[in-house]
N, C-alpha and C positions, 0 to 999 in steps of 0.2 A: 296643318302647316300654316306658320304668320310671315308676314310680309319678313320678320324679325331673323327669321330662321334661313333666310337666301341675300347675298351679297347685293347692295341697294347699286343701280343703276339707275343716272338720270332721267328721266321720262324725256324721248324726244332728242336725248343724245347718246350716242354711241360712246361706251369707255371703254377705247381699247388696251387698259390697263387689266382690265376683268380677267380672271382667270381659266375663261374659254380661250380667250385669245393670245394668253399669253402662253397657255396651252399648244394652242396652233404654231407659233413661231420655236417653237422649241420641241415638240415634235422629232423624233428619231428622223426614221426614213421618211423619204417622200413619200407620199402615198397612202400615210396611217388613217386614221380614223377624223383626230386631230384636221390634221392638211384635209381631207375631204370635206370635213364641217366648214371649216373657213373660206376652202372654195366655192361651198354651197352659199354662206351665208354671202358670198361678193355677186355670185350670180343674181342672187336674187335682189341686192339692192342696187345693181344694174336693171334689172327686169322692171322694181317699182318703178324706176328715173323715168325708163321708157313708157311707162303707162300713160294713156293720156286721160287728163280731166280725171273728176273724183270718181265717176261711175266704173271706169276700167281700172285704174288704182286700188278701190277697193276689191273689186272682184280678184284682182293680182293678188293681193295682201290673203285671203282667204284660202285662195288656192295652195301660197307658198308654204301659210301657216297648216294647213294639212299635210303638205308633202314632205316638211323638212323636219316638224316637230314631232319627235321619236312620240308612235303609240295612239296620235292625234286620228281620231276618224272623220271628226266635222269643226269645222272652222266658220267662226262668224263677225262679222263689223259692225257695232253700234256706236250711237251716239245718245250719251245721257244726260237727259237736261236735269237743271237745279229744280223745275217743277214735279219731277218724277215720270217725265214723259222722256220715252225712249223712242228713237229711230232708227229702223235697221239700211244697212250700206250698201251689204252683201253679206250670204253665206253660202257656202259649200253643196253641189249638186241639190240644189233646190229644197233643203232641210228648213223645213217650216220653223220661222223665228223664232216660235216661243218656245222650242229645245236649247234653244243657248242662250236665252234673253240673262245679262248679267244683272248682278243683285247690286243696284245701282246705290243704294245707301250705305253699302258698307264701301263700296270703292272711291268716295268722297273721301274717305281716311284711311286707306290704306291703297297700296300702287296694285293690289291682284289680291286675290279671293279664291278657295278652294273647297269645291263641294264636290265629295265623296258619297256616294250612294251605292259601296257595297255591291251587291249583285248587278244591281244597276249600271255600274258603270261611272266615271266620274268627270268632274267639268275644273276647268284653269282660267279665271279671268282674268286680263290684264290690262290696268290702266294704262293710255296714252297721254299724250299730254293735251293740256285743255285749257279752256277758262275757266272764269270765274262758275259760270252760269251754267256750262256742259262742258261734257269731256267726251274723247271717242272710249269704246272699249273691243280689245282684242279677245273672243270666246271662243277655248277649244275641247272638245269633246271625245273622248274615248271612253269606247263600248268595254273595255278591261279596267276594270277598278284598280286603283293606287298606281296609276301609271305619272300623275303627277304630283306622287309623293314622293319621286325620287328630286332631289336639287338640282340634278344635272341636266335633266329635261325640262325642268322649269325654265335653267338656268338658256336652253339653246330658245325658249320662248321670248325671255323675254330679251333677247339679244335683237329676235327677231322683232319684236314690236317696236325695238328702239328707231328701227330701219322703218317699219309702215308708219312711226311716227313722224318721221323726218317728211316721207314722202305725202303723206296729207297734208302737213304745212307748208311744204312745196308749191302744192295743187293749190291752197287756199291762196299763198301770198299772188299767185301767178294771175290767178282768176279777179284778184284785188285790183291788181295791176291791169290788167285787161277792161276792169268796169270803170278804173279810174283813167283812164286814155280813152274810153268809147267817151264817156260823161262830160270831158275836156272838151273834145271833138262838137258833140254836140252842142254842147253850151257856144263853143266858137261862131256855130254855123246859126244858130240862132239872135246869136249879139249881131252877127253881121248881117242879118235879112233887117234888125227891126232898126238899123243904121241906115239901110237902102231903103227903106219904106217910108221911114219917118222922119229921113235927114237929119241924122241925132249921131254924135259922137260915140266912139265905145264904150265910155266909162259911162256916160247915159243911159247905153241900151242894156247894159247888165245890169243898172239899176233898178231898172223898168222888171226886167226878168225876176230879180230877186223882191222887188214889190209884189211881183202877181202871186208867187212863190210864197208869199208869207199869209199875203190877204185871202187867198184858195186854199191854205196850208195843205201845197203839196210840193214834193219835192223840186228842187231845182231843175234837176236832172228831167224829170215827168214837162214841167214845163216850155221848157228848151225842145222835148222830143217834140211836145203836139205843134208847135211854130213849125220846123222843118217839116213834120210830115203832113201839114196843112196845107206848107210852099209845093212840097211836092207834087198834091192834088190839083193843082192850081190850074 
């Protein structure tokens, strides 16, 4: 199976136009198969929201992708750099990485990848979304061959990575946001000790900071920390 062969959904965004979902809204009775998928697929990207920080987020993502993705026995979270070097996030009761490590050069150009190993048992990898330089990827494993040869099971996969997609970027913009309010902070309390110490204005004493910052080349941030935590010692 090629990427070509399963209806394209944007990496990182959900199209609720897709015909899982359009599926679900048109559904007979309540309660079919349809309506169960869709409540499954809500719970679960409630469940991501709530996850906190990358470390529990992934472990969620892994979990959910094993329980909800028909036939799936192990579920795993990488991350693949443009060097060739791979990072694992989390995977499924403690299944040693290198049973789902994804074949990271062919998912530079294509969104998921399909290795069938017959008696063996077969694997579904699914790109997230990424940069330039790396990408995450979604790996799922069933111990019954040709389970994700079917579309429709691909197709509840990759519905579901749209969803761990979203919730990684989530987690990264948040933790942005977090370094860039500490780093603010910092820098504030350091402009203002070397204004008390040196009887120098503020636009002087950021100066001074971004001088020592260039002439040590080390980060703003790094030098702003050693002032306070130097005051602190005092």
């Amino acid at each position: 199976m090629t990427a070509s062969d399963i209806p394209e959904i944007q990496h990182g965004q959900v199209d609720f136009g897709h015909p899982l979902a359009r599926q679900a809204e048109t559904a007979g009775p309540a309660g079919g198969p349809a309506d169960g998928l869709a409540e499954a697929l809500a719970a679960a990207a409630v469940e991501l929201h709530e996850a906190e920080g990358r470390e529990q987020t992934a472990r969620t993502a892994v979990r959910l992708t094993r329980d909800l993705v028909p036939g799936t026995d192990r579920a795993g979270l990488f991350v693949v750099e443009r060097s060739g070097r791979v990072r694992t996030l989390a995977t499924t009761d403690d299944v040693p990485a290198s049973e789902l490590l994804p074949p990271g050069e062919e998912l530079w150009e294509s969104p998921l990848s399909l290795a069938d190993d017959g008696d063996d048992g077969c694997a579904l990898f699914l790109r997230l979304r990424g940069h330039q330089s790396r990408f995450s990827v979604l790996s799922l494993y069933a111990k019954r061959p040709g389970v994700f040869a079917d579309p429709g099971v691909v197709r509840v996969g990759r519905l579901l990575a749209a969803y761990v997609g979203i919730a990684l970027e989530t987690v990264d913009i948040t933790e942005q946001l977090t370094e860039a309010m500490h780093t603010r902070d910092v820098i504030g309390q350091a402009t203002g000790l070397l204004m008390g110490r040196l009887d120098i204005d503020a636009a002087e004493a950021f100066d001074r900071l971004v001088s020592a910052s260039q002439k040590n080349n080390v980060k703003l941030r790094d030098i702003a920390s050693r002032i306070v935590d130097a005051s602190a010692t005092e």
